[in-house]
BATORKE-29545 format. One record per residue (C-alpha): residue number from 1; residue in three letters; x, z, y. Coordinates in Angstrom, 1 decimal, padded with zeros to 4 digits. Example, Ala and Ser with C-alpha at 12.3 -4.5 7.8 and 13.67 -1.06 7.14 Angstrom:
2
1_ala_012.3_007.8_-004.5
2_ser_013.7_007.1_-001.1
END
This chain:
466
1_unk_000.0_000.0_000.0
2_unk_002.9_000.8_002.5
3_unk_004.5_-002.9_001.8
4_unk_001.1_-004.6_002.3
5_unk_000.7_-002.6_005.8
6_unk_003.8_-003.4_006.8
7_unk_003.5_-006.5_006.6
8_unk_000.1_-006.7_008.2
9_unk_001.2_-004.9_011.2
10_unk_004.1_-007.8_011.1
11_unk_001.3_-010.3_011.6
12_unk_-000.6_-008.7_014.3
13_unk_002.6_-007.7_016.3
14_unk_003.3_-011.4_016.3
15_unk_-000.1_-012.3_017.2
16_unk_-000.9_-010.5_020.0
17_unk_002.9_-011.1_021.2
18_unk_002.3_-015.1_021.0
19_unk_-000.8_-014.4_022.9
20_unk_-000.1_-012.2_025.6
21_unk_003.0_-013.8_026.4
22_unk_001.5_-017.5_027.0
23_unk_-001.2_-015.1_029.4
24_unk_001.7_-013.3_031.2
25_unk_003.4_-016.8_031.8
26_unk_000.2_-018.8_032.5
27_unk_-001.4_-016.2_035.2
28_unk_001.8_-014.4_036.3
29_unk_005.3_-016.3_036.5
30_unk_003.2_-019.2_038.1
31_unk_000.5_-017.9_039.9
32_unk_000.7_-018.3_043.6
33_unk_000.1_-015.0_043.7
34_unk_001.2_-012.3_041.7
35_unk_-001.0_-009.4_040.4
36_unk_002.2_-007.1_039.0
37_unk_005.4_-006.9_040.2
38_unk_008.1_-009.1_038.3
39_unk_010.6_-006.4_036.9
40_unk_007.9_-004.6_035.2
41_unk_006.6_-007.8_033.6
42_unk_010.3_-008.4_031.8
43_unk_010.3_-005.1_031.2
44_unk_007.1_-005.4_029.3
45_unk_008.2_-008.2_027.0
46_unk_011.4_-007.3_026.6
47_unk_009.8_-003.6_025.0
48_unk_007.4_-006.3_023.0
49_unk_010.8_-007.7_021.6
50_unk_012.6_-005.1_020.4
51_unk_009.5_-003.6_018.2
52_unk_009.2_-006.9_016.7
53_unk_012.6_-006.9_015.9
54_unk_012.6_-003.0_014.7
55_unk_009.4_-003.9_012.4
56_unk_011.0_-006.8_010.7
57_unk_014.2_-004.3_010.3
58_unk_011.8_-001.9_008.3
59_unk_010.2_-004.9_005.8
60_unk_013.7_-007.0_005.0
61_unk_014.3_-003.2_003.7
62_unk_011.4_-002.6_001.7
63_unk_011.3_-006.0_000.4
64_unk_008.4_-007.4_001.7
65_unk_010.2_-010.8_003.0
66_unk_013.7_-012.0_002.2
67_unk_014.7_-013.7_005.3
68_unk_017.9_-015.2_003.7
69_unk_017.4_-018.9_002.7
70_unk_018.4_-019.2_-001.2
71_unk_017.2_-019.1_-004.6
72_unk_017.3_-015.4_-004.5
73_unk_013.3_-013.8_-004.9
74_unk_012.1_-011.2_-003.0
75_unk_015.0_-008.4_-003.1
76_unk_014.1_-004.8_-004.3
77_unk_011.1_-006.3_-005.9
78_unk_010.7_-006.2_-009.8
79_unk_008.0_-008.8_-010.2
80_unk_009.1_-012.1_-011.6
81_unk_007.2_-014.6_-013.0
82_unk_007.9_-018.1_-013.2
83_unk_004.0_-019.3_-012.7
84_unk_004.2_-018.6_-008.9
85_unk_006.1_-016.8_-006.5
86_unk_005.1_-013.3_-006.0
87_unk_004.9_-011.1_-002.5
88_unk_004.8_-007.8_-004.1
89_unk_001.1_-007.8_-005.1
90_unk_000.4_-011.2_-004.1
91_unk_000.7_-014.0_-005.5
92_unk_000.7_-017.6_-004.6
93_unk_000.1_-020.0_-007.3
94_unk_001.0_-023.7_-007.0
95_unk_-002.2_-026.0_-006.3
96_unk_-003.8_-027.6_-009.7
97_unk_-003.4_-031.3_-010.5
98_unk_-005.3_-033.2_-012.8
99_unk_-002.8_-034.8_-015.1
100_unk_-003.2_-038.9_-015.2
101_unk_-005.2_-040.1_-018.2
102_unk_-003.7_-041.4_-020.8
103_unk_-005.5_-043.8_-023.1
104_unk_-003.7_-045.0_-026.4
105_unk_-005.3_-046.1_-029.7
106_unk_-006.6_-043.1_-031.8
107_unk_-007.9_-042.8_-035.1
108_unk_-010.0_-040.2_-037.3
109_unk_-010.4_-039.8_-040.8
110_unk_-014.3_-039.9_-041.1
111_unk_-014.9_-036.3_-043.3
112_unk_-016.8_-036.9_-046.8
113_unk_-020.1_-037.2_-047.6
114_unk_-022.0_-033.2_-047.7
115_unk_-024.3_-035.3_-050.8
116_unk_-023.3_-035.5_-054.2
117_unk_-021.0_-038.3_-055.0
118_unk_-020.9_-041.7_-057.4
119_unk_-017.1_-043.2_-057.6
120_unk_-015.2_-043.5_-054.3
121_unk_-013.8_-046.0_-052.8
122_unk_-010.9_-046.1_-050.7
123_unk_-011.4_-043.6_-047.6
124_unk_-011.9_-045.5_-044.0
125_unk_-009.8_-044.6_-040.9
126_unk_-011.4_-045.9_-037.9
127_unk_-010.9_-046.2_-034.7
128_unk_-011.9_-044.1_-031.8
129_unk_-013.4_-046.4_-029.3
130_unk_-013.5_-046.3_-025.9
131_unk_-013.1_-049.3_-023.1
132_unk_-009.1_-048.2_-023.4
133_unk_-009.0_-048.3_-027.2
134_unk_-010.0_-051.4_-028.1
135_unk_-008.7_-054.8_-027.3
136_unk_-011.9_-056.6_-026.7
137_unk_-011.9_-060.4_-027.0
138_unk_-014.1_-062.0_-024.2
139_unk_-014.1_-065.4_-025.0
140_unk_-017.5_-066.1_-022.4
141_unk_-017.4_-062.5_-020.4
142_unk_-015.1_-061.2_-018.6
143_unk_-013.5_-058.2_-019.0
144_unk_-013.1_-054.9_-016.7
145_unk_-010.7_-055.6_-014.0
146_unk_-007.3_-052.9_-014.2
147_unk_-005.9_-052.3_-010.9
148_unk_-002.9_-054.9_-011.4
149_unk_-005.9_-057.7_-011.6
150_unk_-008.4_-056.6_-008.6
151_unk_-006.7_-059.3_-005.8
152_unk_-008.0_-059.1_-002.0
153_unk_-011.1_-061.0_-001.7
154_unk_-011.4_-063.2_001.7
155_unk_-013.7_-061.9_004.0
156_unk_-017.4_-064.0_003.9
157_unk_-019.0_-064.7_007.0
158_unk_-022.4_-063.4_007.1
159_unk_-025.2_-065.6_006.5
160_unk_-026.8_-067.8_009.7
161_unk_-030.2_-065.5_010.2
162_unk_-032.3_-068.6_011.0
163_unk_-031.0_-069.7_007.2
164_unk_-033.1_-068.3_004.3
165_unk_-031.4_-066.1_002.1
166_unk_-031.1_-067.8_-001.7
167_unk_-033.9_-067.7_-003.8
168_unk_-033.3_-065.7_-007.0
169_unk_-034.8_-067.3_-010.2
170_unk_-038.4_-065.9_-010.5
171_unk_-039.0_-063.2_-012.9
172_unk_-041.6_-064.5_-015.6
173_unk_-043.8_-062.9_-017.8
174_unk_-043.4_-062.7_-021.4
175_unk_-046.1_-063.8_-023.9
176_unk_-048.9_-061.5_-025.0
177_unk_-048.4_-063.4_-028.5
178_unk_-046.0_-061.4_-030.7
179_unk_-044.5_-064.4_-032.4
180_unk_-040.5_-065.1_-032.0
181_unk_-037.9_-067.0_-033.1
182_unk_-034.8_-067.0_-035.4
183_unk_-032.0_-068.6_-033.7
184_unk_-029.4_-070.5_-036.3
185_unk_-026.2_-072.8_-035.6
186_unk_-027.8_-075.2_-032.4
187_unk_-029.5_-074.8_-029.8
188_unk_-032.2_-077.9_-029.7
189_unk_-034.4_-078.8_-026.8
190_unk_-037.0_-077.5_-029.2
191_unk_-035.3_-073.7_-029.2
192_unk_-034.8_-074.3_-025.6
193_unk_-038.8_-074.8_-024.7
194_unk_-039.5_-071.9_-026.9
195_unk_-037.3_-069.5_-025.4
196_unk_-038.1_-070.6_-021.8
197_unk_-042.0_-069.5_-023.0
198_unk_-041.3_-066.3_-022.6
199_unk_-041.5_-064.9_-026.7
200_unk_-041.8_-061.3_-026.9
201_unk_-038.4_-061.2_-029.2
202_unk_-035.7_-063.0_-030.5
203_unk_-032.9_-063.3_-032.9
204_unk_-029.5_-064.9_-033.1
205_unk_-027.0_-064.8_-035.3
206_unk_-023.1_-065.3_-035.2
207_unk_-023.9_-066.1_-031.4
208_unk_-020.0_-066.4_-030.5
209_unk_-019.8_-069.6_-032.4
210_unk_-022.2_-071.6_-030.4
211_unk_-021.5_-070.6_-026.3
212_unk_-024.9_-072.4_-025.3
213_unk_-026.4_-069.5_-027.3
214_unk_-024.5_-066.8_-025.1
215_unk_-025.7_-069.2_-022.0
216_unk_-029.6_-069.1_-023.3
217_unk_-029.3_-064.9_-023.9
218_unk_-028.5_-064.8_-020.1
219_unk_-031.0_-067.1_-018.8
220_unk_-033.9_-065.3_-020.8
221_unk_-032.2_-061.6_-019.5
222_unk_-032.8_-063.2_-016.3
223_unk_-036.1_-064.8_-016.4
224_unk_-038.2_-062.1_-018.5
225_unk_-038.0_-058.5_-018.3
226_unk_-038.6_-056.3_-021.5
227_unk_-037.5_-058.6_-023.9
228_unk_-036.0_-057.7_-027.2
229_unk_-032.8_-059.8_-028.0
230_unk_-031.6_-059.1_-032.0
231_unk_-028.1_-059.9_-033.1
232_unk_-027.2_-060.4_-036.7
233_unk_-023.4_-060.7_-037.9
234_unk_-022.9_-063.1_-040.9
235_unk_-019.2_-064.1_-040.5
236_unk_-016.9_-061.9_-042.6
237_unk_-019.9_-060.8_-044.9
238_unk_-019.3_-063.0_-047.5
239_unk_-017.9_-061.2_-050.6
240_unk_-018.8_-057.5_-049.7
241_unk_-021.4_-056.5_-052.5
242_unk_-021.6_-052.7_-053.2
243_unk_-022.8_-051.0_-055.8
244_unk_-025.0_-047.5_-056.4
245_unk_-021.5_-046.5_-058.1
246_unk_-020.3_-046.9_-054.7
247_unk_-020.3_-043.7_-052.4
248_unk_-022.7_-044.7_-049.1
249_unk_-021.3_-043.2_-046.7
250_unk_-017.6_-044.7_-047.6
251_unk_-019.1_-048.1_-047.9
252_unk_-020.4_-047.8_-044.6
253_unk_-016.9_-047.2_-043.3
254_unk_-015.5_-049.8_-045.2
255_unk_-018.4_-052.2_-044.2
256_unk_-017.9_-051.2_-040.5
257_unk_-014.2_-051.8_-040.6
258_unk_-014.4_-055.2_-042.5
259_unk_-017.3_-056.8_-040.3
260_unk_-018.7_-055.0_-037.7
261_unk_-015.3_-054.2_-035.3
262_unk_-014.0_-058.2_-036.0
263_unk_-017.2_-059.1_-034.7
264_unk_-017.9_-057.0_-032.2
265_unk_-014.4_-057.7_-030.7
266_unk_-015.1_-061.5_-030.7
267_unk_-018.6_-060.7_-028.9
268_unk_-017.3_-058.3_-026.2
269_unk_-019.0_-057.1_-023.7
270_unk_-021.7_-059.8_-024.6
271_unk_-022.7_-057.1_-027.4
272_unk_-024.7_-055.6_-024.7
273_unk_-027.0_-058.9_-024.0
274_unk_-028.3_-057.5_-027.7
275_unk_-030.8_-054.4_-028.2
276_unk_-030.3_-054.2_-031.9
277_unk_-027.8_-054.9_-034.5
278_unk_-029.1_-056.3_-037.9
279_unk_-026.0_-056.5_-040.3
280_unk_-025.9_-056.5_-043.8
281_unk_-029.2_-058.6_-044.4
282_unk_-031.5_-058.2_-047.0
283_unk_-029.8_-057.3_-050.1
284_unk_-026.7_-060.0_-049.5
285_unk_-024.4_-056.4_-049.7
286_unk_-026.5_-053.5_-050.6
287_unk_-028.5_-052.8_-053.1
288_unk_-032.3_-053.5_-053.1
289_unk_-034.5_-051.1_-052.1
290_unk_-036.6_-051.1_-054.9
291_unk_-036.6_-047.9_-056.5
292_unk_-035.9_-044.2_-055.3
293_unk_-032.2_-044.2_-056.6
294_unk_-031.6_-047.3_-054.0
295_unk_-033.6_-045.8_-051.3
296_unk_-031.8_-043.3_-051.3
297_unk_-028.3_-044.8_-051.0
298_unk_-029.5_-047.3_-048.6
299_unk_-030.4_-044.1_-046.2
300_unk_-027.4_-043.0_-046.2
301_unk_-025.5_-046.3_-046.1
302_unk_-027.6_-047.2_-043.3
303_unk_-027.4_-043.7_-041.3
304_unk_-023.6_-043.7_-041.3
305_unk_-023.5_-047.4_-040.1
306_unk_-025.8_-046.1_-037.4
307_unk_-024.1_-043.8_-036.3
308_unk_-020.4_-046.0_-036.3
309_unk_-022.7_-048.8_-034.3
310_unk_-023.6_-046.2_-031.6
311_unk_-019.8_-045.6_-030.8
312_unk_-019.9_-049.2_-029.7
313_unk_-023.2_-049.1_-027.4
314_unk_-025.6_-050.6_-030.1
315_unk_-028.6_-049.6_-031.3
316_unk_-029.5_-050.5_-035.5
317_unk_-032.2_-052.4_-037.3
318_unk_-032.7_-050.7_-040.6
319_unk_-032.7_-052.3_-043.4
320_unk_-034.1_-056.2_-043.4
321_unk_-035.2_-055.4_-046.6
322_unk_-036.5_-058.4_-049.1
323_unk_-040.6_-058.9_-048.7
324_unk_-042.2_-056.5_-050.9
325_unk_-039.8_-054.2_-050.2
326_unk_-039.1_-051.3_-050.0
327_unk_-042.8_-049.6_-051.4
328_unk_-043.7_-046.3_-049.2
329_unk_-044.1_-044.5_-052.3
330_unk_-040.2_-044.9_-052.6
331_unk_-039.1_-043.9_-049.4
332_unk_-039.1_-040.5_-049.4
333_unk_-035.7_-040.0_-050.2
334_unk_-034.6_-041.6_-046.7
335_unk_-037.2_-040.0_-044.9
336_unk_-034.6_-037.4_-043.1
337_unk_-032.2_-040.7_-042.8
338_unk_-034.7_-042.8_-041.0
339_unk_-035.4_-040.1_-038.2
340_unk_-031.8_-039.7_-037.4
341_unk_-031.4_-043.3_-037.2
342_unk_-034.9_-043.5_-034.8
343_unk_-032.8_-040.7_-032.9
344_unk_-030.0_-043.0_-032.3
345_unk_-032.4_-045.3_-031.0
346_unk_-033.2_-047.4_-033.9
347_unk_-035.9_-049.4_-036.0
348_unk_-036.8_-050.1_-039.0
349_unk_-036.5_-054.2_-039.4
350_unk_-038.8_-055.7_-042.3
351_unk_-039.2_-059.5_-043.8
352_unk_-042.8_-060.4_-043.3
353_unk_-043.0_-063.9_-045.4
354_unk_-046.5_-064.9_-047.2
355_unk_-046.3_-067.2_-050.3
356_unk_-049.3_-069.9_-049.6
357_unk_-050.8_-068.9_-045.9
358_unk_-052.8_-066.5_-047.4
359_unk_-055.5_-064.7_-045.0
360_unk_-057.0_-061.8_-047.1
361_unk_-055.9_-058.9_-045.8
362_unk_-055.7_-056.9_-048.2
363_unk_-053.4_-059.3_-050.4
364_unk_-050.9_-059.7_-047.3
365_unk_-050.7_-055.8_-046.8
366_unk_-048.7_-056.0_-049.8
367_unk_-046.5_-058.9_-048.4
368_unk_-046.4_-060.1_-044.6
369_unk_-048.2_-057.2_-043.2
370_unk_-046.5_-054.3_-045.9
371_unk_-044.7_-052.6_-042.8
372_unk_-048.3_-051.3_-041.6
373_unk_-048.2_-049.1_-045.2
374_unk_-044.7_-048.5_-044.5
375_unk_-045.4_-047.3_-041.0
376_unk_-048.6_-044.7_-042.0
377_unk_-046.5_-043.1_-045.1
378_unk_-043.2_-042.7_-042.7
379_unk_-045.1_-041.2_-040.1
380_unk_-047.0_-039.1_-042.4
381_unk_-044.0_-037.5_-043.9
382_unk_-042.4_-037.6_-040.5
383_unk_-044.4_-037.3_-037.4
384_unk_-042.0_-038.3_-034.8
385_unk_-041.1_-041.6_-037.1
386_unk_-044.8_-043.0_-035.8
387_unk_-042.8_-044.0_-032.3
388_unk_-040.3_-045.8_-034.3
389_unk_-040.4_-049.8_-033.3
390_unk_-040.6_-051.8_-036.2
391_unk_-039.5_-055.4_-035.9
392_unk_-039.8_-057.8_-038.1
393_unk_-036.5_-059.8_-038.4
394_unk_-037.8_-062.4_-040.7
395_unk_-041.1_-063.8_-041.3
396_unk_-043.1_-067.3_-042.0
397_unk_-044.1_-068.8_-045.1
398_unk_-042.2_-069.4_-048.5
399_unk_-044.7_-071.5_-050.7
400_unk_-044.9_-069.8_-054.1
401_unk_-042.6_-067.4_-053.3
402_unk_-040.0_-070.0_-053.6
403_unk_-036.6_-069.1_-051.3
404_unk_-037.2_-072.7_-050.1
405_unk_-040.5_-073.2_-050.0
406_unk_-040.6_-073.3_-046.1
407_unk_-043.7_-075.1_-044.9
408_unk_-042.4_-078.7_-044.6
409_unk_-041.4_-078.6_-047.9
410_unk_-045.1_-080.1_-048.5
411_unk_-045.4_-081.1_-044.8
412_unk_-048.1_-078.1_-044.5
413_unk_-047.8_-078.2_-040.6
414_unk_-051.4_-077.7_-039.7
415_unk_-052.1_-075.3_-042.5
416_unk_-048.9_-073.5_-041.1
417_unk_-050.3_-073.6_-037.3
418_unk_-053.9_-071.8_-038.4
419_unk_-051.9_-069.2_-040.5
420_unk_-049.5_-068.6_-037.7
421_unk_-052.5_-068.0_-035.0
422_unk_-054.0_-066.0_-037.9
423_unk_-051.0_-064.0_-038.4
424_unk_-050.2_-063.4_-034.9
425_unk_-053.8_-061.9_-034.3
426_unk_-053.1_-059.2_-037.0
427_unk_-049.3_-058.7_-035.4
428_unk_-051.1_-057.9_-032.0
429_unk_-053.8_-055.0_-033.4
430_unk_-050.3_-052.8_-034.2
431_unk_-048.7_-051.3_-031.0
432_unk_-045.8_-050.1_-032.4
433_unk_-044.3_-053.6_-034.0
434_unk_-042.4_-055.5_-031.5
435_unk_-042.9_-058.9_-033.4
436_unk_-041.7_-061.0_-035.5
437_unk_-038.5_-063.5_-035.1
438_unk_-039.8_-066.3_-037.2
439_unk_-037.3_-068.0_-039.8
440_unk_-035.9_-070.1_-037.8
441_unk_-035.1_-072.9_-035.8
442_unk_-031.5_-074.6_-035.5
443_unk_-030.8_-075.6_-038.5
444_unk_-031.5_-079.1_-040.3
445_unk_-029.5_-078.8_-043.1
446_unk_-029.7_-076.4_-045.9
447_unk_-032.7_-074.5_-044.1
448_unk_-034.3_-077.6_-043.0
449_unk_-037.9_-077.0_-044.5
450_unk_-038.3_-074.3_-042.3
451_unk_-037.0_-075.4_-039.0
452_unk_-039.4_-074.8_-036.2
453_unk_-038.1_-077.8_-034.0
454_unk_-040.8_-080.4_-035.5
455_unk_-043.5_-078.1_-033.4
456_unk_-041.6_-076.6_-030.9
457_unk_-043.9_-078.3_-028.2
458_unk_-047.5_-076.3_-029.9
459_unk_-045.2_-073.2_-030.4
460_unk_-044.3_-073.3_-026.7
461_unk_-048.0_-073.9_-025.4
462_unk_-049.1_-071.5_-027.6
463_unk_-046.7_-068.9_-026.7
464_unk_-047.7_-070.0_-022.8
465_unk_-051.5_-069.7_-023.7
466_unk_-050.8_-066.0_-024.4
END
């Protein structure tokens, strides 16, 4: 207490000193006229002087200050400490800086699976990715500028007011119909007229190959609000084909690492023109969901794949399944799975086909319109699964059942124009399905019976109409 007083009564000594002197020498020495006569004025400071000299006599004893310039601390004083320097019980720490981020490639061994086991396959190590992480390809967007690449932009004049400002393209409505398209290898004037009609959702896959399909994303973004774009990954699928042998959640990783990074680095940023990801299809490297055993693998396959697609910003489409397929009485098993996936923002993605444009009801609840049975027993055993969007990935008509039977395998046009009307009406009565990306247009060669492009012009009008 007697070091910290000192050293006060240092501080106001100086103070009032700094103070009254500037007052003597501001109203007295140059004053016309002075108030008090001169001698006792020097007389006054000098007394001033010599206490402030005495005092700081009495602190370089204590310790309080060492006056000597050097690497010597405060003398007579015990505390050391080599976070700050130290005025007896005082102390002065040096100011916080943030340390500079540092970004550098990271991995992390993904822990196993807290469910029983089959045989393992080799353990995953993925990357942690961030924007610094991961050396995105952009081959039709541009990456985020570093600072080395941000150049000084000229200055723009500002517009002439008696100009009008440009017209930004006009923001259209969608279609009230709930019929889509499947997007495959071109992009026809067909495809073009349908996706300039506004439908309600729409699907590409491997868009990176074809850049006019990346140009037609961004036009509809820009055209129609609340659109649902769905991107499916075929290349580097071929060849992957797990087994119920196979532990899920491994497979996942492995599937993750073998298709979905490559891809997604080819895509870039344009991953985020997409609000879902549907990839593996069908049963092209899962099993089926056809019994409880697959079910139940698939739930796990699929939430772990989730959960690795949300690290990159996208949402999942779960599963595609085959038509017919999965049966709600075998879902229960992936019940749990499916509301984590709707908590990471996803649906569940069916294949609506009918075998010969069928219209009884009750036989397409069993086929094109199964996902309404799948939807009651979901949100039965889960009540928050009823707000889950279901989408149907695939759909259209496969005569007798036959992979390609598509309906100009017969030239069944009109028949396939009633059904489609037909079909749509029943889509529309069901708020919770976003629609259905029809299978597909694009592609004249080994899909050719089903390609839309012969009635592109009644599928856009119709799509207008609504």
């Amino acid at each position: 207490m007697t070091d910290r007083r000192y050293f006060f009564r240092l501080i106001a000594v100086l103070f009032v000193s700094f103070f009254l002197s500037d007052f003597l020498v501001t109203n007295f020495f140059f004053s016309k006229t002075p108030i008090i006569d001169d001698s006792k004025i020097k007389r006054g400071i000098s007394e001033i002087r010599n206490s402030v000299k005495n005092l700081i006599g009495q602190t370089k004893k204590i310790g309080v200050i060492n006056i000597n310039r050097g690497s010597k601390r405060m003398e007579n004083n015990n505390h050391k400490s080599s976070s700050g320097l130290k005025f007896s019980n005082f102390t002065l720490t040096p100011v916080y800086q943030r340390p500079s981020p540092t970004f550098s490639p990271t991995s992390v061994t993904i822990p196993a699976s807290p469910r029983p086991t089959g045989n393992l396959i080799s353990p995953a190590i993925l990357p942690m990715v961030t924007p610094y992480s991961l050396n995105i390809i952009t081959p039709f967007f541009t990456s985020l500028p570093t600072s080395n690449s941000i150049t000084q932009q000229p200055v723009v004049s500002p517009p002439n007011p008696t100009q009008p400002p440009p017209k930004r393209p006009p923001v259209m409505r969608l279609s009230n119909s709930k019929l889509g398209m499947f997007y495959l290898v071109n992009f026809t004037p067909g495809g073009e007229k349908i996706l300039l009609s506004g439908p309600r959702v729409i699907k590409f896959i491997d868009p990176y190959a074809n850049p006019k399909f990346m140009e037609a994303i961004q036009k509809y973004r820009s055209l129609f609000q609340g659109g649902t774009v769905v991107l499916r990954f075929w290349q580097n699928t071929s060849g992957i084909n797990y087994k119920l042998t196979d532990d899920p959640v491994r497979s996942a990783e492995d599937f993750f690492n073998q298709v979905m990074i490559p891809n997604y680095q080819v895509l870039g940023e344009g991953r985020y023109l997409f609000d879902y990801v549907h990839t593996p299809n069908e049963a092209e490297n899962t099993p089926q969901w056809s019994n409880k055993n697959e079910v139940d693998w698939n739930g796990r396959f699929w939430l772990r794949l989730s959960q690795l697609n949300k690290r990159m910003g996208m949402k999942t489409c779960v599963p595609g399944a085959l038509v017919g397929t999965p049966r709600p009485e075998n879902l229960e098993p992936a019940v749990d799975d499916l509301v984590e996936i709707y908590q990471l923002g996803g649906a569940f993605c069916y294949h609506a086909y009918s075998d010969n444009y069928n219209k009884d009801l009750n036989y397409e609840l069993n086929w094109s319109l199964l996902y309404r049975q799948i939807h009651v027993y979901l949100k039965t055993k889960a009540p928050v699964l009823a707000n889950m969007p279901i989408i149907l990935s695939e759909g259209g008509i496969a005569e007798n059942w036959n992979p390609y039977g598509g309906f100009l395998k017969n030239n069944n046009v009109e028949k396939y124009k009633d059904w489609l009307v037909w079909f749509d009406a029943r889509l529309k009565e069901d708020p919770y399905l976003i629609g259905v990306t029809l299978f597909q247009i694009g592609n004249n060669s080994d899909w050719a019976v089903f390609n839309h492009e012969l009635i592109a012009d009644w599928f856009s009008e119709y799509l207008r109409n609504n």
